[in-house]
C-alpha positions as CSV (number, residue, x, y, z in Angstrom):
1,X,-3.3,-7.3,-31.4
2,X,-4.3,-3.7,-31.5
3,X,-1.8,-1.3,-30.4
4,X,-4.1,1.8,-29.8
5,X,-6.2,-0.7,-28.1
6,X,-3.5,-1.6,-25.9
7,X,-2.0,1.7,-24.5
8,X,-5.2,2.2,-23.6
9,X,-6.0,-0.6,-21.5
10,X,-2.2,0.1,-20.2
11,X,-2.9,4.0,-19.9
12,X,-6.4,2.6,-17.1
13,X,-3.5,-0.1,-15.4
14,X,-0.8,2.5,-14.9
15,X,-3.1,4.9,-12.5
16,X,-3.8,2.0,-10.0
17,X,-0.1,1.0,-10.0
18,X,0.6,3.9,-8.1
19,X,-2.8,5.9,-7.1
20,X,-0.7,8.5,-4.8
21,X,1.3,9.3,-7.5
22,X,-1.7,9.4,-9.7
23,X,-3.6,11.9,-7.2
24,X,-0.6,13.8,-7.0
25,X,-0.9,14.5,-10.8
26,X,-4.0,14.8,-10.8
27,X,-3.7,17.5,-8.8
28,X,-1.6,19.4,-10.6
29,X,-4.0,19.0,-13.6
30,X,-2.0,16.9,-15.8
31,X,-3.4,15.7,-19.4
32,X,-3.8,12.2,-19.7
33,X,-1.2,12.1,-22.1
34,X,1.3,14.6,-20.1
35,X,0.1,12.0,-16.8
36,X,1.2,8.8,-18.4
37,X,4.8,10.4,-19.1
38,X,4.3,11.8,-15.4
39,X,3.8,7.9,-13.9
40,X,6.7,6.2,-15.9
41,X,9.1,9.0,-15.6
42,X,8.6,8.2,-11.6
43,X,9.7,4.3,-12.4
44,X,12.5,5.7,-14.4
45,X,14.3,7.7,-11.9
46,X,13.9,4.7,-9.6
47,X,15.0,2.5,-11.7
48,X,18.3,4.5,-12.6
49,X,18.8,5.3,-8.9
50,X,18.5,0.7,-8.7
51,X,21.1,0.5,-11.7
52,X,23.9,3.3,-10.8
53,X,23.9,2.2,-6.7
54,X,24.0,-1.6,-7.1
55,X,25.5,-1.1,-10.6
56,X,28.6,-0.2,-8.6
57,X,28.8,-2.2,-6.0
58,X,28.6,-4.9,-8.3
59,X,32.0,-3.7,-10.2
60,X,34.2,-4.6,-7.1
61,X,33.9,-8.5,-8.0
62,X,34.8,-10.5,-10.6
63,X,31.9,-12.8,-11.0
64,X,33.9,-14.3,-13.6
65,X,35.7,-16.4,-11.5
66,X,32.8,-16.4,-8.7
67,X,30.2,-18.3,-9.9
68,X,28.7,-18.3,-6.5
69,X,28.6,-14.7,-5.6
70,X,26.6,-14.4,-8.8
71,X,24.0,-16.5,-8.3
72,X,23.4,-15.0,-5.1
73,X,23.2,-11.7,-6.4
74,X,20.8,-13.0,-8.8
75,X,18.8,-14.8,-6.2
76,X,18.5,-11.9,-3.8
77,X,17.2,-9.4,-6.6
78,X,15.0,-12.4,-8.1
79,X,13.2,-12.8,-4.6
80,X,13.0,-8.3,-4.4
81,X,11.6,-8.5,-7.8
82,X,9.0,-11.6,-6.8
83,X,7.6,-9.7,-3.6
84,X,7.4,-6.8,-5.3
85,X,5.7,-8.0,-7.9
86,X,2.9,-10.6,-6.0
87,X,2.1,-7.1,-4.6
88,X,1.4,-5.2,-7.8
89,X,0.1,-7.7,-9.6
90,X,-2.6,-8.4,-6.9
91,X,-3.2,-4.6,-7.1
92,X,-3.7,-4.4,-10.3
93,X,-5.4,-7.6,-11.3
94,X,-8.1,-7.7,-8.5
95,X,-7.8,-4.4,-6.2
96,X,-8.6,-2.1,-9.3
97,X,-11.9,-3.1,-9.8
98,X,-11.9,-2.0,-13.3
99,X,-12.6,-5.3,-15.2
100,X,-17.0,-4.6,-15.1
101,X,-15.5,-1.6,-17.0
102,X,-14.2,-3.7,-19.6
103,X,-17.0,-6.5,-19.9
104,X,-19.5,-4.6,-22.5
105,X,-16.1,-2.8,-24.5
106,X,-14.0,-5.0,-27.4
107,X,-11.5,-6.2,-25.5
108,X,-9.5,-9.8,-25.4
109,X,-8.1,-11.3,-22.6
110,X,-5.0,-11.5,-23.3
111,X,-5.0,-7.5,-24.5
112,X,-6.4,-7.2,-20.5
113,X,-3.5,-9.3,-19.3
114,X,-0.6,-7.9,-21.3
115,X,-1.7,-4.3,-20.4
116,X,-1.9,-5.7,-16.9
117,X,1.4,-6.8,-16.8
118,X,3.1,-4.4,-18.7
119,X,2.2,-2.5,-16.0
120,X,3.6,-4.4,-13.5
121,X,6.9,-4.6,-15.3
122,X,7.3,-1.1,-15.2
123,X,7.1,-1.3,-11.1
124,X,9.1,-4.7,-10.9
125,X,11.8,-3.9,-13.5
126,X,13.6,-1.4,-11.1
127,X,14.3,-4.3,-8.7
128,X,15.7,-6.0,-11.4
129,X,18.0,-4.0,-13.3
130,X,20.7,-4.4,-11.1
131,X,20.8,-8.3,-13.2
132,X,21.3,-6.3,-16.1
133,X,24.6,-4.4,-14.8
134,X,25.3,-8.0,-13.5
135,X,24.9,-9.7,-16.6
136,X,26.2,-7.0,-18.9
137,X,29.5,-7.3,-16.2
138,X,29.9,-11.1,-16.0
139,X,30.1,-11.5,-19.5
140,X,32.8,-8.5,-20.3
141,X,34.5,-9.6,-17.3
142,X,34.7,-13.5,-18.9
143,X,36.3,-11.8,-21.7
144,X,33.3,-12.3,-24.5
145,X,33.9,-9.6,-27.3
146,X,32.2,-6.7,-25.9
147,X,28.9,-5.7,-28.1
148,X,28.5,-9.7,-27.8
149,X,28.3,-9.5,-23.9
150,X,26.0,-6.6,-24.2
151,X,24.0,-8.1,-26.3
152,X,23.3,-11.1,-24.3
153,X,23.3,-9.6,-21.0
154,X,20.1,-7.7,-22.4
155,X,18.5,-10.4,-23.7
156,X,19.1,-13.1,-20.4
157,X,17.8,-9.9,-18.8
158,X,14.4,-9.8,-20.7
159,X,13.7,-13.7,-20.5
160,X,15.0,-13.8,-16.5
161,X,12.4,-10.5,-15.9
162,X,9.5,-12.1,-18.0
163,X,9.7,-15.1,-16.0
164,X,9.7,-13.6,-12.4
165,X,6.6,-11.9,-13.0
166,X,5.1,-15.2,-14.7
167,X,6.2,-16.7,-11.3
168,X,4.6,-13.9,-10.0
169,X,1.7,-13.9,-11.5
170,X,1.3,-18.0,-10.9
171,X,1.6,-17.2,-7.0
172,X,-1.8,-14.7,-7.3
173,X,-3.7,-16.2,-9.7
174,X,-3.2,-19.8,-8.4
175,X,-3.6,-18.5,-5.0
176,X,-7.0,-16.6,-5.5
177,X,-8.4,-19.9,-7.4
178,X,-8.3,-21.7,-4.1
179,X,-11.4,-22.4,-1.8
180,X,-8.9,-21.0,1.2
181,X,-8.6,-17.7,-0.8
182,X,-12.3,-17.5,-1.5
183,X,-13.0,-17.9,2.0
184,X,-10.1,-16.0,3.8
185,X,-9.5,-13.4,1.6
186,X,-7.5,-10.8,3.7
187,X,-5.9,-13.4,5.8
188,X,-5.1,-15.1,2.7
189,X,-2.9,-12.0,0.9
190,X,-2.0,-10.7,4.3
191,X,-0.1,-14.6,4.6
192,X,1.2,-14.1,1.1
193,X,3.0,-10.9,1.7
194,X,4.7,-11.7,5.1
195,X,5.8,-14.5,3.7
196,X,7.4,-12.8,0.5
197,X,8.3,-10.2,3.0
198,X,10.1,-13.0,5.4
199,X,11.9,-14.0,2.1
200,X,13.3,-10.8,0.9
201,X,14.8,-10.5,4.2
202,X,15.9,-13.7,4.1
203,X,17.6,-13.4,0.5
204,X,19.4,-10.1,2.4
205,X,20.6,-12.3,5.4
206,X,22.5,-15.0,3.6
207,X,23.2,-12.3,0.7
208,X,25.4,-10.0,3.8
209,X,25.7,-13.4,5.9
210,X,28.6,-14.1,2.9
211,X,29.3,-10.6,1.9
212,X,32.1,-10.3,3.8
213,X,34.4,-13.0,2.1
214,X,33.5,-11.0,-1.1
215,X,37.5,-10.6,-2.4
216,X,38.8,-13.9,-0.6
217,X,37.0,-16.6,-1.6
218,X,33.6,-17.9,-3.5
219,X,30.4,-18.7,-2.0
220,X,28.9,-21.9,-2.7
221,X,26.4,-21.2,-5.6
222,X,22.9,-22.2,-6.5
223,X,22.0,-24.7,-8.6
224,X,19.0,-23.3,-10.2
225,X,20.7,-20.1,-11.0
226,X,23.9,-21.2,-13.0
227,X,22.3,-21.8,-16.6
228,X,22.5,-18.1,-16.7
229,X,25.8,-18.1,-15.4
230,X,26.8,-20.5,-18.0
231,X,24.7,-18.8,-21.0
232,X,26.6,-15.5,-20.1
233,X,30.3,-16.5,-19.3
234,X,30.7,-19.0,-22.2
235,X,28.0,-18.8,-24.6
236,X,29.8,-20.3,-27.5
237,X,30.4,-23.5,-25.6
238,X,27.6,-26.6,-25.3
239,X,27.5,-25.9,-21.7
240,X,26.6,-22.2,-22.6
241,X,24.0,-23.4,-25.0
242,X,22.6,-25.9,-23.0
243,X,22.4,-22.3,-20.7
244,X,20.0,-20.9,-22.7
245,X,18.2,-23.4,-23.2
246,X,17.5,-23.7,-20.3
247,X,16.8,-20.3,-19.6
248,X,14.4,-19.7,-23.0
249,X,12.7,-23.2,-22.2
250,X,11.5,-22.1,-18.6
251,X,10.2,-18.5,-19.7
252,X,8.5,-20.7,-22.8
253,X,6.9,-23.4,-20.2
254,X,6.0,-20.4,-17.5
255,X,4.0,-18.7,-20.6
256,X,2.6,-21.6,-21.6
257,X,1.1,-22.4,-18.4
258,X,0.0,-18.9,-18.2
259,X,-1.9,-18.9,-21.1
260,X,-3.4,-22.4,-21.3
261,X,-4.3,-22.8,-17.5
262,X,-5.2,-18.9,-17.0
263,X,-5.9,-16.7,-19.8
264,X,-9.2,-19.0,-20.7
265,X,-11.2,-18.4,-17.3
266,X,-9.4,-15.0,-16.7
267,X,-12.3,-12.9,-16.8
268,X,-14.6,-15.6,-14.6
269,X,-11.7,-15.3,-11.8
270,X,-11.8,-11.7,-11.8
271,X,-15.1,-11.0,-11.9
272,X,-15.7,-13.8,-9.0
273,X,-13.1,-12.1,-7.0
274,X,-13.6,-8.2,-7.5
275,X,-17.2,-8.3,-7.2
276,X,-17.3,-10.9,-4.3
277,X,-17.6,-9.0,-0.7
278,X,-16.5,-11.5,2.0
279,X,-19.1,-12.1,4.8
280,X,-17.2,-12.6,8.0
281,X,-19.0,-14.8,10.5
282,X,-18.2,-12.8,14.2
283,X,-19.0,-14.5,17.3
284,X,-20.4,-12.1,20.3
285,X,-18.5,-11.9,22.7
286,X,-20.0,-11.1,26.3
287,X,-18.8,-9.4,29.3
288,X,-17.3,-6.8,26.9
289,X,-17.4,-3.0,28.4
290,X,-17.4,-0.4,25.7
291,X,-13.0,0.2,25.5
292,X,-12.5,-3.3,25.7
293,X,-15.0,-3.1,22.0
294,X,-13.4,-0.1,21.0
295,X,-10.2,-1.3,21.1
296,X,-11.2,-4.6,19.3
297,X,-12.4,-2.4,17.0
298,X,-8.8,-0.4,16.5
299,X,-7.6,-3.7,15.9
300,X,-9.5,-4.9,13.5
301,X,-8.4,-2.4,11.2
302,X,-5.0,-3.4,10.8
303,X,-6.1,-6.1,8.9
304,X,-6.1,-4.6,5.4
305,X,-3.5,-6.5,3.6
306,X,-2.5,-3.4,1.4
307,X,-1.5,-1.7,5.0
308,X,0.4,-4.9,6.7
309,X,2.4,-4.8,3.1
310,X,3.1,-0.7,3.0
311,X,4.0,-1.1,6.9
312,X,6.2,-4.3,6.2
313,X,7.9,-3.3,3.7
314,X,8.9,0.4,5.0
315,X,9.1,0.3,8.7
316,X,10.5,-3.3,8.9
317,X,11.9,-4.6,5.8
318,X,14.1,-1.2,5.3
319,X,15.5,-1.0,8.8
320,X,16.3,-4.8,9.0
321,X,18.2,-5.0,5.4
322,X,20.1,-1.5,7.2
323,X,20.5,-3.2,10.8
324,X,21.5,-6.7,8.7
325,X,24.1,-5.1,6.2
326,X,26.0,-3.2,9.4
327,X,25.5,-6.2,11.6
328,X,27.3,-8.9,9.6
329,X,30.3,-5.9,8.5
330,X,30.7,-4.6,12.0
331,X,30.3,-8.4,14.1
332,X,33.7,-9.0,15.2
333,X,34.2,-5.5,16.1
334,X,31.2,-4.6,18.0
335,X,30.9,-8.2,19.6
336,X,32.6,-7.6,22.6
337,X,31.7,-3.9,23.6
338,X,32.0,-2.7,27.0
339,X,29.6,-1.3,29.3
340,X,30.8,2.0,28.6
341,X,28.6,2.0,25.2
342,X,25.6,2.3,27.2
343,X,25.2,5.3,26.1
344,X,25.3,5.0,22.4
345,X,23.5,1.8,22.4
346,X,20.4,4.0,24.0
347,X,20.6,6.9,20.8
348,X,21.3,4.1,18.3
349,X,17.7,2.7,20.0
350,X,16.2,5.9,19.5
351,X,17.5,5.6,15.4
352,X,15.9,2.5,14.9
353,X,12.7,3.8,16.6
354,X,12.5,6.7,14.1
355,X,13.5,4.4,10.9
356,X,10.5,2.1,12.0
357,X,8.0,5.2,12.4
358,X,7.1,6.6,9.5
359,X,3.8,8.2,7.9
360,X,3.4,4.7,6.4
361,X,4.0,3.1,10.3
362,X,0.3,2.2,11.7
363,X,0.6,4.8,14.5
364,X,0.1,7.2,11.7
365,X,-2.8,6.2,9.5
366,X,-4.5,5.1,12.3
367,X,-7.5,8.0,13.1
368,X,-8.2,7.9,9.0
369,X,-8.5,4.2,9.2
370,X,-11.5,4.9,10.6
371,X,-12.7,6.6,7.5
372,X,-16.9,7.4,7.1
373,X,-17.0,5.7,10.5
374,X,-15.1,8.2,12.7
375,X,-17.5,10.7,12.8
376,X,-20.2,8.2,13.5
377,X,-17.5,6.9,16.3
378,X,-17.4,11.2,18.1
379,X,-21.4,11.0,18.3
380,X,-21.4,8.0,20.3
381,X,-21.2,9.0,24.3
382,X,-17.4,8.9,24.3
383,X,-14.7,11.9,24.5
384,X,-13.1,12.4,21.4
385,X,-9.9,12.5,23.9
386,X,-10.5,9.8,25.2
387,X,-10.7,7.6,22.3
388,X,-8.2,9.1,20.5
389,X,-5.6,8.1,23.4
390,X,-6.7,4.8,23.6
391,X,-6.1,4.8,19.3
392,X,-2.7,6.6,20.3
393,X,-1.7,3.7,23.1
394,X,-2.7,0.8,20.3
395,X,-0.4,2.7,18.0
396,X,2.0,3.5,20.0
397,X,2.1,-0.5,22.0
398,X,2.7,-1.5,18.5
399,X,5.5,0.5,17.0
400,X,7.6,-0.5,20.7
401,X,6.2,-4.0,20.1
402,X,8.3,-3.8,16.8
403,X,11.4,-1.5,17.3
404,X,11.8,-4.2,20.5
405,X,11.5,-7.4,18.5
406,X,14.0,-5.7,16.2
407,X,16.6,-4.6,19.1
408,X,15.6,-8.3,20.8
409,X,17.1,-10.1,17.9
410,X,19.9,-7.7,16.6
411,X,21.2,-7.1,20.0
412,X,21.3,-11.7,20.6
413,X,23.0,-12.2,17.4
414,X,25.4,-9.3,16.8
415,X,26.2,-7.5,20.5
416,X,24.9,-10.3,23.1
417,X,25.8,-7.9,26.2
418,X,22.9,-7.9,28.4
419,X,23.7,-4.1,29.0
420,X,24.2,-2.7,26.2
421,X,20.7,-4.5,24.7
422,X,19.0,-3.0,27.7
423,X,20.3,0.3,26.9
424,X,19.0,-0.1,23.0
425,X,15.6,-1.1,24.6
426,X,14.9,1.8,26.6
427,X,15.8,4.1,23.8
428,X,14.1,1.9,21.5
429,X,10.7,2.8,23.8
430,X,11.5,6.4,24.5
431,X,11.9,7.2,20.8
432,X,9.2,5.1,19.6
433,X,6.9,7.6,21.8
434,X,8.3,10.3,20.7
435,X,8.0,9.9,16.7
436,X,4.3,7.9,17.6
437,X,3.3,11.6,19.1
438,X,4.6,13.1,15.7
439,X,3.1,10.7,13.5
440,X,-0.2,10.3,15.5
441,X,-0.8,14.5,15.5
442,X,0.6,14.4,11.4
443,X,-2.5,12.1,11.1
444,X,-5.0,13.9,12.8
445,X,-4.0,17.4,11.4
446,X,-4.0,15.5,7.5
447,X,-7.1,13.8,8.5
448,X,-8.7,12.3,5.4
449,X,-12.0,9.9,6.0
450,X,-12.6,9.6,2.3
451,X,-10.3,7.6,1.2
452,X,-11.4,4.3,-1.2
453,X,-7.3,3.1,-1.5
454,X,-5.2,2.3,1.3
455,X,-2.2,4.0,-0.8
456,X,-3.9,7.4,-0.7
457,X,-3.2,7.6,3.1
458,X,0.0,7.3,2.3
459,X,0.7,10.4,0.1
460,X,-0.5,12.5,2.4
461,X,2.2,15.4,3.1
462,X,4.2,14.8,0.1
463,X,4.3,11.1,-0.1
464,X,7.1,8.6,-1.1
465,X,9.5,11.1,-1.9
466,X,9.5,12.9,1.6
467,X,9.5,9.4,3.5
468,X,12.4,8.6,0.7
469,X,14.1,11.9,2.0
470,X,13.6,11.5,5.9
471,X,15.1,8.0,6.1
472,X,18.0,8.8,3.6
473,X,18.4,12.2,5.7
474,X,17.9,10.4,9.2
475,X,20.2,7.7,8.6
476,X,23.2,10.0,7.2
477,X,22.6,12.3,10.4
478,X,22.0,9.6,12.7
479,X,24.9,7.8,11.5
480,X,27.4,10.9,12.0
481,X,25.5,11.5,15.3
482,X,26.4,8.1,16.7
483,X,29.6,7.9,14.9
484,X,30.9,10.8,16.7
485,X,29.4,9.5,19.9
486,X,30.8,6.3,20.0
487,X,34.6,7.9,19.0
488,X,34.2,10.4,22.0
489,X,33.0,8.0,24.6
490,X,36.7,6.1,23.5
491,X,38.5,9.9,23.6
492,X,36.4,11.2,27.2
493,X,36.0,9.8,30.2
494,X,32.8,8.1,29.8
495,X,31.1,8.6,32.7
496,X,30.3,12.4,32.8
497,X,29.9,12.3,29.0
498,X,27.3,9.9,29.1
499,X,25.0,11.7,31.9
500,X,26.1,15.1,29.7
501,X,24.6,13.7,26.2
502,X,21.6,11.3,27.5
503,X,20.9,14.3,29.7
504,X,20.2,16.4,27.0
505,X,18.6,13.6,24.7
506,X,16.2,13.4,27.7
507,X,15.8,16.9,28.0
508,X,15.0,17.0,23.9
509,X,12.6,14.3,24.1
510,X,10.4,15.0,27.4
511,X,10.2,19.0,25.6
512,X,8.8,17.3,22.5
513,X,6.5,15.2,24.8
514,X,5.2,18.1,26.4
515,X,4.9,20.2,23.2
516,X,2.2,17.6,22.0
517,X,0.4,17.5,25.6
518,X,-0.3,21.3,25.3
519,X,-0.4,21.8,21.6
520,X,-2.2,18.6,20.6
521,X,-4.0,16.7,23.3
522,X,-4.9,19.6,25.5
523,X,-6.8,21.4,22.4
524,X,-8.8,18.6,21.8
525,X,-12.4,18.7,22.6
526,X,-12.4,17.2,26.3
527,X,-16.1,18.0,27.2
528,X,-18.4,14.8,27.6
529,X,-20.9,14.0,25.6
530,X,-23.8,14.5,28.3
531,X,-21.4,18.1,29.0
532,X,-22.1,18.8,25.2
533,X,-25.7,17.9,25.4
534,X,-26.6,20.4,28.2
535,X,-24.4,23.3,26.4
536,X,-26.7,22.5,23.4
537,X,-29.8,22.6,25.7
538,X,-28.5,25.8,27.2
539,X,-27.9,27.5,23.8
540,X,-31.4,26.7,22.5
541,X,-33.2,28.3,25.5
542,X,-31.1,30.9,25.5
């Protein structure tokens, strides 16, 4: 296989895995080769950020003697790594739209789908480095001579990564071969990622669910995951090499399926799919006045399965993991709160509100969703006001449609007073209109109707690493915030304290929620369309 031929073909790969990033260099007028070091460097420093935080965490336990806390480490980062990768890899393979590129150019298929998936190994290998620290630890801890452990920690390491995005990999390619794919393509992917979504979380829940018996006793472990254990803890025993055989033979059979059932008809399946534009049959719908269309409309373009995934995974999956990990460490002692906490259970509403709105939340792409069509939209006999609220109110009923979903089910399994839920409710609302306003105005002043990736939306106003910074910021001030709160309601008389602090949290918010009436919505362009005709009319007679 050519090398040169190869970084090449991985050099075109690497600027769709991350197009704001790629924008972002562009902009700065990066080389090609000074962008390529640009892209992975980002993966890098993500990827050490993975190893030192989880790294540590990890050192607390002696997997040695708890088979099954390891396999549920294992199993948690396996399923982050999975989702992460179905949604590269279906980025990469058939969102790019590169491959009519590559047709009349001397290129294999399988130099397309190694630089394909090298590519994708540089975005999924961050979720899984944390195995590495656990593998590396598990076998040091077990007592096996320590370059030894090293050794084989790395290389369990490679074959457990190579096979997750092989399973990976399976899950897109099998998926877009079906005649349910070919015919429901968005619902189809959008399905896929809530369900990969639902199974992160899922990993998380019974992950913390068992977290807390962490230095008492095991967990029961999973089956499926102790060859490694075995490979790693006593690799010169027959159970150890029974281990890895296990664990070379399923990388060996998942490569072999890949390149047998797949690599032959690769570029037939890609071509079908990246050149194929899906014709959606709409019935009419009668007895439709113009905003009950236009929000149909508004709707309709929250469909894109690239946006359901950026929205799932960082206004939902983030603040459930957060709400999940202090939930099943605080239960017993937050169980049986009294009333008194009314109070804090209205800010700590207003904290999950703010974690679930983001510039990746809908509320805030949702004007340059519109893209070539929103001017179109303003020449149509409708106030620009006017259908901006109604896009604001769509937002807006969806981010409290969320945050209370969130409270709903936190609040029934972890607090279960009826108060005290209430009380994270109306926060919940009050704050979710007040970072909707933000978000909404953010969108409208970065306006951008030329966008031809979702993603690019996204990097607007400095991009992953300012959303990185505002939740990490948010949740260490929030989190003193309601600390300190919650000790003084215990210290004060809780009565004038409460109308004292959720005075002035009312005060705050209603000022922000007049800011944006005068200094947003009152500057837009409120003059009708027949209004702007007869100004026109005017100014040409004149």
């Amino acid at each position: 296989m050519n090398r040169k031929k190869l970084w090449q073909l991985f050099s075109v790969s690497l600027r769709y895995a991350s197009p704001q990033v790629t924008e972002k260099a562009r902009k700065k007028g990066y080389s090609s080769k000074k962008m390529n070091r640009y892209l992975i460097s980002q993966f890098l420093w993500v990827a050490v950020l993975f190893l030192v935080l989880y790294g540590g965490m990890m050192l607390t336990v002696n997997f040695s003697q708890m088979p099954g806390f390891f396999t549920m480490y294992l199993g948690l980062f396996a399923i982050l790594a999975i989702t992460q990768g179905i949604s590269v890899i279906y980025n990469i393979f058939f969102e790019s739209r590169d491959l009519s590129a590559y047709l009349p150019l001397p290129f294999s298929q399988g130099e397309i789908f190694i630089a394909k998936i090298l590519v994708v190994m540089l975005n999924v290998v961050p979720y899984c480095l944390p195995l590495l620290a656990l593998f590396i630890i598990t076998g040091i801890q077990s007592r096996v001579f320590l370059p030894l452990a090293i050794v084989l920690g790395f290389v369990a390491f490679l074959f457990l990564t190579g096979s997750l995005l092989f399973i990976g990999a399976l899950i897109v390619l099998g998926l877009t071969r079906t005649k349910v794919f070919q015919q429901h393509k968005k619902a189809a992917i959008t399905a896929l990622m809530m369900i990969s979504t639902v199974g992160a979380v899922a990993g998380v829940l019974l992950l913390q669910g068992s977290g807390a018996a962490t230095l008492v006793a095991d967990r029961t472990a999973l089956p499926f995951f102790l060859p490694i254990y075995w490979a790693l803890k006593q690799p010169a025993t027959v159970l150890g090499l029974v281990g890895w055989l296990l664990v070379i033979g399923v990388f060996t059979f998942l490569a072999f399926v890949i390149q047998k059932g797949f690599l032959p008809k690769l570029y037939e399946q890609l071509t079908e799919i990246s050149s194929s534009n899906q014709v959606t049959r709409r019935r009419s719908k009668l007895n439709r006045n113009f905003s009950q269309q236009l929000r149909s409309y508004n709707l309709q373009l929250l469909k894109e399965p690239n946006l359901l995934m950026q929205v799932l995974s960082s206004s939902v999956l983030m603040p459930v993991i957060i709400l999940i990990s202090m939930g099943f460490n605080l239960m017993g002692e937050v169980s049986n709160l009294p009333d008194k906490f009314v109070g804090v259970a209205f800010v700590l509403g207003i904290f999950l509100s703010y974690l679930m709105t983001n510039q990746n939340s809908f509320v805030a792409n949702l004007i340059s969703l519109d893209g070539p069509n929103y001017e179109f939209i303003l020449s149509l006999p409708i106030e620009k006001k006017a259908y901006l609220k109604q896009k604001f109110l769509i937002g807006w009923g969806i981010q409290a449609l969320l945050v209370t979903i969130m409270i709903l089910v936190a609040g029934i399994i972890i607090v279960s007073q009826p108060l005290l839920i209430f009380g994270s409710l109306l926060g919940g609302i009050f704050g979710s209109l007040i970072f909707s306003l933000f978000f909404f105005a953010r969108d409208y002043r970065l306006l951008m109707t030329n966008w031809t990736n979702i993603t690019q939306l996204f990097s607007r106003g400095g991009g992953s690493i300012v959303l990185a910074m505002g939740i990490f910021g948010g949740m260490l001030v929030g989190g003193i915030l309601i600390t300190v709160y919650a000790m003084a309601v215990n210290a004060f008389d809780f009565a004038p304290l409460n109308l004292f602090v959720l005075g002035g949290v009312l005060l705050i918010g209603c000022g922000i929620i007049l800011y944006f009436k005068t200094q947003f919505w009152n500057k837009l362009d409120t003059l009708s369309w027949r209004r702007r005709i007869a100004l026109g009319k005017k100014a040409v007679k004149d």
